[in-house]
Every structure is written in C-alpha cells, then in structure tokens.
N, C-alpha and C positions, 0 to 999 in steps of 0.2 A: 368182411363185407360180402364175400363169394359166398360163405354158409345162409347169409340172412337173404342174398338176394333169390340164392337156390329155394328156400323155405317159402318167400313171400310170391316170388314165383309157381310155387307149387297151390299153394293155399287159396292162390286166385283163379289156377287152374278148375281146382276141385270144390268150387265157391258152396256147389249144392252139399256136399257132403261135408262138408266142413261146416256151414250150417247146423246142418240139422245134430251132426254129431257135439260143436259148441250149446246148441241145446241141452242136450241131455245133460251135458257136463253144468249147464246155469240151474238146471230146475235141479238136480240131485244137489247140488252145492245149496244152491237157497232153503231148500229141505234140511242138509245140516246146518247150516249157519238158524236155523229158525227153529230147531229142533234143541238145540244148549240153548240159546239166547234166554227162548221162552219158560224154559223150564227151571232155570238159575232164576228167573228176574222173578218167575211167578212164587217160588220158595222165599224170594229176600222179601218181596213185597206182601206177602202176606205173613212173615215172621218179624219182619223190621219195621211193619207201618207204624205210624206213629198217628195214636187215636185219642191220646190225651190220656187211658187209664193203662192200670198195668196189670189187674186182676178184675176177677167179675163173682160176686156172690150170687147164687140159685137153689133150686130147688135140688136135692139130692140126686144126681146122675153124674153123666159120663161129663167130663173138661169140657172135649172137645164140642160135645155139642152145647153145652152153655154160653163155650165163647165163640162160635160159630150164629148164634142165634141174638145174643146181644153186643156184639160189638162187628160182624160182620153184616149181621140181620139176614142169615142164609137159612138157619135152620129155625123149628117149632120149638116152642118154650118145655123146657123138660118138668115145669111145674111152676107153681108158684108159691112165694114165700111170702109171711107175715109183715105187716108193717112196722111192727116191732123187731124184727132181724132188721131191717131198714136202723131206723134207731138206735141199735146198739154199736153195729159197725160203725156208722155215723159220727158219735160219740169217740169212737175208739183214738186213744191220742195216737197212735201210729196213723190214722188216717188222714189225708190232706184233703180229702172230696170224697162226696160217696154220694152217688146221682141216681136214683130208684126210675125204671122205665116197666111201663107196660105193654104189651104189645097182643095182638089178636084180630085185629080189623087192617081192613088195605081198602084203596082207592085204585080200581083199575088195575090190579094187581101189584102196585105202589106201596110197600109197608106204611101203618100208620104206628108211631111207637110214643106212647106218650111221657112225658116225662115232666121237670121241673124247670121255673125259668133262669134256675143258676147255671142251666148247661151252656146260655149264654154268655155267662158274663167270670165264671170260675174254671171254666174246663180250654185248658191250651193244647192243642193237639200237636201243636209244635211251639219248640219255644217262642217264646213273644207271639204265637199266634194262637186268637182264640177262633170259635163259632160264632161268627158275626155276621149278621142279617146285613146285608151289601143294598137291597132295597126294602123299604115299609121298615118294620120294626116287629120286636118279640113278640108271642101270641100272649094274654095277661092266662093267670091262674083263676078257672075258674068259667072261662068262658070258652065258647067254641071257636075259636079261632088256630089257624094252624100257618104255621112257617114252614116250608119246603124247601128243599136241598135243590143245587143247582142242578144238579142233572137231572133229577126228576120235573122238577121244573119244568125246564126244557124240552125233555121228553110229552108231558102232560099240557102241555101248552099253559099253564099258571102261571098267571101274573096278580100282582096283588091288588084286592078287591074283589077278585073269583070266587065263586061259592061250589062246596061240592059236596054230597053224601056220602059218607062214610060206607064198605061193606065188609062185613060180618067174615072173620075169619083170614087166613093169610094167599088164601087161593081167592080167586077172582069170580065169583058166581053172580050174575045179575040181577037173579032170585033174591039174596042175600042183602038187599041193600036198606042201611040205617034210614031212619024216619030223620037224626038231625041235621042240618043245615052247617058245614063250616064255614067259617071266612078267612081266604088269604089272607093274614096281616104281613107277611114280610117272605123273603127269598135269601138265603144261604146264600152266602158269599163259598165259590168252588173252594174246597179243602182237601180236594184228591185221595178222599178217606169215606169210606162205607154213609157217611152222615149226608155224602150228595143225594142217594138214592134215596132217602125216609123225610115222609112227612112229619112233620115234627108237631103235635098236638100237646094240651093242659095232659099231665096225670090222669088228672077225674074226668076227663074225658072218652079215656079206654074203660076205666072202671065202672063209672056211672053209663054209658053207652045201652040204650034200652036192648033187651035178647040175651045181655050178660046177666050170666049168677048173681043173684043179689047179696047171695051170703059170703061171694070174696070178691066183695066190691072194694074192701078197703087192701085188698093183696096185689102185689106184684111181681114182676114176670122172674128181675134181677135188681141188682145194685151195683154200678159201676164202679169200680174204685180205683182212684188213686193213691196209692202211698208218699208218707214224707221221710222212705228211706227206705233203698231196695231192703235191706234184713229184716224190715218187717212183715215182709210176704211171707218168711219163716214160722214167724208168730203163729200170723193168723193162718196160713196151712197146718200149723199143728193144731189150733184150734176147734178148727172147721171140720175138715178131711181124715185127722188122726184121732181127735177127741172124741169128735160130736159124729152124731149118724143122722142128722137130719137133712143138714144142707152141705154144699159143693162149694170151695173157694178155689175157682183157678186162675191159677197165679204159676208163671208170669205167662202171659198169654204169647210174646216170641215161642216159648218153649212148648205152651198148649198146641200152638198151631203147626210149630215143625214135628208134632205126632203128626196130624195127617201126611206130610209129605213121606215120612217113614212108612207109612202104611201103602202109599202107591210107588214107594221108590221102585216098586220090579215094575211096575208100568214104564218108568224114568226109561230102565234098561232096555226095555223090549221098544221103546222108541228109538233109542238109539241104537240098537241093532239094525233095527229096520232102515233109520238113514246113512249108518254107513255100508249093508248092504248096496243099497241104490247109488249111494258113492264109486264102490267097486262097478258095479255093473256099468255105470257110467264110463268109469275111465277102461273099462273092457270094452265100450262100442269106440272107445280108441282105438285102441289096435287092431278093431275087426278094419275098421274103417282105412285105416292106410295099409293095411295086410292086403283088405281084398282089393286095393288099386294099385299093387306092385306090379300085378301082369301092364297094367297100361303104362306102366313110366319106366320099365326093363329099357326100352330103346332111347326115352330120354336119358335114362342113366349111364346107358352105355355112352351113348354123344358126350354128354358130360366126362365121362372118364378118357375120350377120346381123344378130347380139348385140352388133358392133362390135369384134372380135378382126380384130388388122388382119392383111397378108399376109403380114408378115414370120414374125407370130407363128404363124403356123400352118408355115411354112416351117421356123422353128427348132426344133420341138416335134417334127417328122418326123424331123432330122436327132438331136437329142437321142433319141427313142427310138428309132435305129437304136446310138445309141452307148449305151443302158442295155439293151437287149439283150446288145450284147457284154460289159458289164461285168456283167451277171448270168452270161453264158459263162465269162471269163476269171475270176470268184470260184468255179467249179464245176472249175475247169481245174485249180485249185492240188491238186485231192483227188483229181482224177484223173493228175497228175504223180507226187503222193507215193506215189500205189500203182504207177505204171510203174517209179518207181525205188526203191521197196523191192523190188519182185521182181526187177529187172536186178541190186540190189546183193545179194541173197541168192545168186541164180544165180552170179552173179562171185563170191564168198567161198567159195560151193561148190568150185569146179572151179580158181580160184586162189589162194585163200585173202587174195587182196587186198580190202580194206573201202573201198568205197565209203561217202559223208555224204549222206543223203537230204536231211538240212533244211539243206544246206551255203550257204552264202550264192553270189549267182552272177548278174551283170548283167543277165542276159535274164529274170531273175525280175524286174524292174522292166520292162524296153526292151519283150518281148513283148505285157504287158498294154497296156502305153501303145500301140506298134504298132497290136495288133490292136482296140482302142476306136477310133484316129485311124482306122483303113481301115473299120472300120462303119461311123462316123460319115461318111467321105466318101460311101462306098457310097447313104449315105441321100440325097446330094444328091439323085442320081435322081429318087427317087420323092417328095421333097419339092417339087421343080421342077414337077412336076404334080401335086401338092396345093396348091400356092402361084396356077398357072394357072387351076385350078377355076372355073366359073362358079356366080357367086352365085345369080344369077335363074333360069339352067335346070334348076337342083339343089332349087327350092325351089320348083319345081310338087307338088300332091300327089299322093300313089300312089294309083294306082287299085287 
C-alpha cells in the first residue's frame, strides 16, 4: 500500500506530464493493435469470403485479375469469352452452377453487371443462405429492370420503382450516359459479400446496351462456377490452364486471392516496422518523462527515505509508475483502435464491399498491451536507478 500510494501520489502530482506522455503511449498502441488487426482480418476476408462460387472461367489472363473483376467487381474484364464456353462448362457433370455475367456499364460509378435470374434462386453464398431480394422482387430476363445490392442502394438512394440510366463503361463519365431507362424491381437483402455493391441487371441487357459491339453482343465477361466437389477444380484446371490456351479457370479463388496478399506481404512488414518503431519511441518518452522529473522529487525522495521508506521501495514505486502510465496509455489505446478500424472497415466495404470485424477477437489485443506495460516498466529502470541512488542528507538541507 506504501508503493501504490507513493505512485498515485506522484502521478497526480505530475497530472500534465503524465498526460500527455499516457498519450503517446494510446495513440502508438492503437497504431499497433490496428496495424495486425487490419491486416489478418483483411487477408482472412478476402481469402475465406464465402460468395457462393469456388472458381471463375475468362478470358485468357492473369487469376488474379479474373477473380478480382468478377467475383470482387475490382478490376476491368481481361476479355471476353463465347457463349458457347458458357455451355460447355455448364454442362460439365463436375459442375453444380455456372452463372455467365457481363459487365462494362455503371450507374454513378456503381457497377452494373448483368447476369441470369438463377443467381437468385441457385447460388448460396453461405450455407442455407441465398441472394435474396428483401424488398420488390427479381428483375425478369429480358427486360430492363435491375435489382440493387444493399449497399449500393443505400448509397444511391434506390428504392424500388426508381428509374435510372445506365453509363458506358466502369468509370463514371457524364458524357457517357445510355439512352435506356431501368426500373428498380427489387433490393438485395445485405450478404456482407462484394454482390452488396452491384447493380444487378438481365444478361441482354449489358450486351444488347446501345454503344456496345454488336458483333460480341452474344459474348461474356466470365462464368461463375461452382463445383459439386472440390477435386474437380483439378479436372477442369487441367483442362482450361494446362491443356487449352484460350481461356483462364481460376480456381480456387481462397488461394487466387492469397497471391495478392503475397505480393504486398513486404508492405505487411514495412507497416509493422513502422508501428512498432512508434511503439518503442512511445515507451522512450517514458523514461525521458520521469528521468527529466527526478531533479524535482530528489527532496520528496529524500523526505520519504527519511520517514524510513527503504530503497528498494522507492526504486519500485518509479518503475510501477512508469508501468501505470502505460497502462493508463494502453486502456486509452483500445478507443483509439476502434475508431482506426471502424473507419478502415467502412472505407474497405466502400470500395470492396468486403466487412471487416472491429471488435474481432485477435492475440495482439492481449500481447500488445502486456508488450508495451513490460517496455515502460523496463524503461522506468533508468530513472528509478537514480531515484534509488539519491542522497538522503544533501536533499534534506533546506531551501533558501
């Protein structure tokens, strides 16, 4: 009780400095806690989402950008393939679905991707759940009519019975905009899957679309597929990718998409340098902080050792309030975490329509705190070393 009251005594003394340095120690700590969190969550969620397919057939290129362009709707179509590649996949008994979309037009910068209306009623993107219009109903084949994801929704302010014009191309140009008329028929029920952010139109609607090609009016962009057994993705990559040289099957899209994260993993690192740099420097304005206030507490110290508080105990009481500074840090750190990653998980839902878990469970939410308390608390050896050496008798002349 003598060490804690020495400590909480001191800490009230030195309210401003103890501030501002418990700052530094919340915002460095919120930096790493948001620094793993974000970067684990963003890797599991764009490897482990669950979109209802497991492979995507295209046009002859790179995986990643196929499955990047049709199942995340990030990137430009690498080509387009015949309606007869449609058909054959189709067909194929390893297959369980195989869903043909087109894509080339947006609304306000809003993907439009058009496709068939079994995406409703065959494609589960999680078990028991399908793509289900929550209000109105499916658009029919045929007509111009378009169903909208909830987030785009939302965003676009559509509700069903709106009409909008289509515009030419996946960038947003004003210039650019179609002569047809669509009608909201229905609104996406949230699936927390890339399908929030796309408007959802007929097939023949991107193709027959007045401006387009007429001559690959009956072509499309990709083919979704799901399989009725992962060892079939074997098959049809030997097929596709080994055999043939026309078109692209990537499969399985966890493993298309954990290529990108390989690709930026040295970005991974050079972030995490940087947050646990600021880490350290953090818990070093620790010890500048109660270092450069030893000259003012030499003569409390002394009093105290005067009263019979031996050396130990004034040694431990430095290095304790070096370690409840950071732990007033690191309790300030957790609220500044949860706002770095609600705004990185809105920005990412924006622009990918993948959901990040702010309050997701995740080791460094325990390791970091402990971490940065054990490196304050060392820090504090320092300046406890010379509070512990302090002399008794030359500290306890009086001031003139």
């Amino acid at each position: 009780m003598t060490i804690l009251h020495i400590v909480l005594r001191s800490l009230r003394q030195h309210a401003l400095s103890t501030g501002i340095t418990a700052a530094s120690i919340a915002l460095a700590g919120g930096l790493v806690l948001a620094v793993w969190t974000v970067k684990d969550q963003a890797r599991a969620a764009f490897t482990q989402m669950q979109s209802g397919f497991d492979a995507v057939l295209g046009a002859r290129g790179a995986q990643l950008q196929l499955t990047l362009n049709a199942i995340f709707h990030l990137e430009a179509s690498p080509g387009n393939l015949a309606w007869i590649d449609y058909l054959q996949i189709k067909t194929n008994p390893a297959v369980a679905v195989a869903l043909p979309i087109s894509v080339g037009d947006n609304y306000q910068g809003w993907r439009l991707v058009g496709t068939l209306t079994n995406f409703f009623t065959e494609v589960e993107y999680a078990h028991g759940r399908k793509y289900r219009v929550a209000q109105g109903g499916p658009f029919l084949a045929g007509h111009m009519e378009a169903v909208v994801g909830s987030f785009a929704a939302r965003k676009l302010g559509l509700k069903v019975g709106d009409t909008f014009h289509p515009y030419h191309g996946l960038i947003f140009d004003e210039k650019q905009q179609h002569a047809e008329t669509y009608v909201v028929t229905g609104i996406l029920e949230p699936s927390n899957t890339p399908a929030d952010r796309v408007i959802w139109i007929p097939l023949e609607g991107i193709q027959n679309m007045k401006g387009h090609d007429a001559k690959a009016a009956a072509d499309i962009s990709a083919v979704l597929v799901k399989l009725r057994a992962a060892a079939a993705g074997r098959q049809l990559d030997l097929l596709y990718n080994k055999q043939g040289t026309r078109l692209t099957f990537a499969w399985p899209v966890a493993a298309v998409m954990a290529q990108l994260f390989d690709k930026i993993a040295w970005f991974d690192r050079v972030l995490e340098l940087v947050a646990v740099l600021v880490a350290l420097v953090a818990t070093g304005s620790v010890l500048a902080s109660i270092y450069n206030s030893m000259n003012e507490r030499r003569r409390d110290i002394a009093i105290l050792r005067a009263l019979g508080a031996p050396a130990r105990t004034i040694f431990c009481s430095v290095v304790l309030e070096s370690a409840a500074i950071a732990l007033i840090g690191m309790t300030v750190a957790f609220v500044v975490y949860a706002g770095v990653v609600a705004g990185v998980a809105a920005v990412m839902r924006a622009q990918t329509g993948v959901v990040l878990e702010p309050l997701a469970w995740h080791p460094v939410l325990v390791l970091a705190p402990v971490a940065m308390i054990g490196f304050s608390a060392l820090a504090g050896v320092v300046p406890a070393v010379k509070a512990y050496r302090t002399p008794v008798a030359d500290n306890l002349v009086p001031m003139s």
